[in-house]
C-alpha positions in Angstrom: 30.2 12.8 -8.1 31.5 11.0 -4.9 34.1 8.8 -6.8 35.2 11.5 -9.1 34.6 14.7 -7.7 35.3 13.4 -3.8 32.1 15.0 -2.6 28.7 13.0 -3.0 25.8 15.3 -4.2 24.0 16.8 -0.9 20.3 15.8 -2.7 20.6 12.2 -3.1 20.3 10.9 0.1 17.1 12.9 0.7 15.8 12.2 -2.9 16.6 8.3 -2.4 14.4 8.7 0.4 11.7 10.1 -1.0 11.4 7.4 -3.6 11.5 4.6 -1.2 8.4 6.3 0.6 6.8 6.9 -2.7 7.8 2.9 -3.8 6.3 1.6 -0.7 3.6 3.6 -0.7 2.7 1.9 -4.0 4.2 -1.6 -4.3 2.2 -2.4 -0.7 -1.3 -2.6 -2.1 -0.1 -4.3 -5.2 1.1 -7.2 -3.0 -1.9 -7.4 -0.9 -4.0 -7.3 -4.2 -1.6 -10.2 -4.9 -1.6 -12.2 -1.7 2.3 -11.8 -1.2 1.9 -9.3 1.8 3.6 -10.3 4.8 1.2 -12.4 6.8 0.9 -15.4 9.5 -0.8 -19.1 8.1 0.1 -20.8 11.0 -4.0 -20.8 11.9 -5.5 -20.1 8.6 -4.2 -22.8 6.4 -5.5 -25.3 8.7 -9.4 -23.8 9.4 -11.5 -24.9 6.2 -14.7 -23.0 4.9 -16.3 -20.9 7.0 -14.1 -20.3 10.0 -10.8 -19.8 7.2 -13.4 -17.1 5.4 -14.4 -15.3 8.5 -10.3 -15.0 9.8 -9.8 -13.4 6.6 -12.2 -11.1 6.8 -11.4 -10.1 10.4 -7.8 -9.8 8.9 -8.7 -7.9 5.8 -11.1 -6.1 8.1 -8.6 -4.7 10.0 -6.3 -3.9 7.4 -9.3 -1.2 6.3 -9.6 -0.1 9.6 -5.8 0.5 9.5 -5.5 2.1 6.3 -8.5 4.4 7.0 -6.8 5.6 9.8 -3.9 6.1 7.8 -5.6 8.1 5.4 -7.4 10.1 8.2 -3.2 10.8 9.8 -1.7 11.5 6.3 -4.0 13.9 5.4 -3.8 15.9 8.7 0.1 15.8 8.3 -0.3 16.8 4.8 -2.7 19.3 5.5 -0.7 21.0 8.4 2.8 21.4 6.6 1.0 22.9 3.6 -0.8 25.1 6.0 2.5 26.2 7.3 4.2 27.0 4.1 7.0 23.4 5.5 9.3 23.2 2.4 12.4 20.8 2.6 15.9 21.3 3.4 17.3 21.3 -0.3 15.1 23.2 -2.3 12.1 25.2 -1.9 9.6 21.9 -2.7 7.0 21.8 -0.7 7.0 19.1 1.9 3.2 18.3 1.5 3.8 17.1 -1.6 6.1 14.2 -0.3 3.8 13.8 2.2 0.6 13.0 0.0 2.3 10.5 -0.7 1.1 8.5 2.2 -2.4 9.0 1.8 -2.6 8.3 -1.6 -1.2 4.8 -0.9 -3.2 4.1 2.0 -6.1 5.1 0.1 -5.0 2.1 -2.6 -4.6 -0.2 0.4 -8.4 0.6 1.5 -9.5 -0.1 -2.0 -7.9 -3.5 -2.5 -8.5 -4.2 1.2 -12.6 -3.8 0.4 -12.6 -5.4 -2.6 -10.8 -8.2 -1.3 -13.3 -8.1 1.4 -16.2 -8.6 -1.2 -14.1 -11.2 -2.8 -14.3 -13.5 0.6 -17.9 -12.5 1.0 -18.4 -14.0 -2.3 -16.7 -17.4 -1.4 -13.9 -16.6 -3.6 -10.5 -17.6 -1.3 -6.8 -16.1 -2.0 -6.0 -19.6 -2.4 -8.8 -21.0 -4.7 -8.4 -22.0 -8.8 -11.2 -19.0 -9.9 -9.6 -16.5 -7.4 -6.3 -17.5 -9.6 -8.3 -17.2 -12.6 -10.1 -14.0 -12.2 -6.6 -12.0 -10.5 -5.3 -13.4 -14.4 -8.6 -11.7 -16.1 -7.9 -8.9 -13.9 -4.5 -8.4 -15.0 -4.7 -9.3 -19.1 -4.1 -6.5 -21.2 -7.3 -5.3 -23.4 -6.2 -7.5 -26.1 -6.0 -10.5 -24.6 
């Protein structure tokens, strides 16, 4: 509509928007599941054993901690604009529901967060051969 009808549609801006919270929300815990989310190896890739085990788990400790307190926000924000009846500016969709978007993702964080967490405590590094193997096992289809 904006290069043929000279007027861009008045949704798409706030709909764009709305997808890149929901894409975020969603591709973030897939790339700390994979080990491609943003993060400093200055120190860690030159400790060895036990000190590189125990920095991760302070680090994936307080990514937990992080995305519990996330959780615990999102909610309340959630929670307050469906108490209040908040709708967005375009049509009458409830803004909680864009919202719960937030939680839900923080919530996937948590979970990869703790079972990487039970990953280091079980000597299995990010950067090890069977942690390789096992993400692989993890993501094969049933048939595989």
């Amino acid at each position: 509509m904006r290069y043929f009808a000279g007027a861009p549609q008045v949704w798409v801006d706030k709909v764009v928007g709305w997808l890149v919270v929901a894409m975020v929300m969603f591709a973030a815990p897939d790339a700390q599941f994979r080990g491609e989310h943003v993060a400093v190896d200055t120190i860690s890739e030159r400790l060895g054993g036990g000190p590189r085990r125990a920095l991760a788990a302070l680090g994936l400790l307080w990514v937990a901690v992080t995305a519990a307190v996330m959780i615990w926000e999102g909610w309340a924000t959630a929670a307050f604009a469906r108490m209040t009846g908040m709708v967005t500016d375009l049509h009458p969709i409830p803004l909680w529901w864009i919202q719960a978007l937030i939680p839900a993702g923080f919530a996937l964080m948590l979970l990869v967060a703790l079972v990487q967490l039970m990953r280091v405590a079980r000597g299995l590094d990010a950067g090890d051969a069977a942690a390789a193997d096992e993400v692989a096992r993890l993501r094969a289809g049933p048939l595989e």
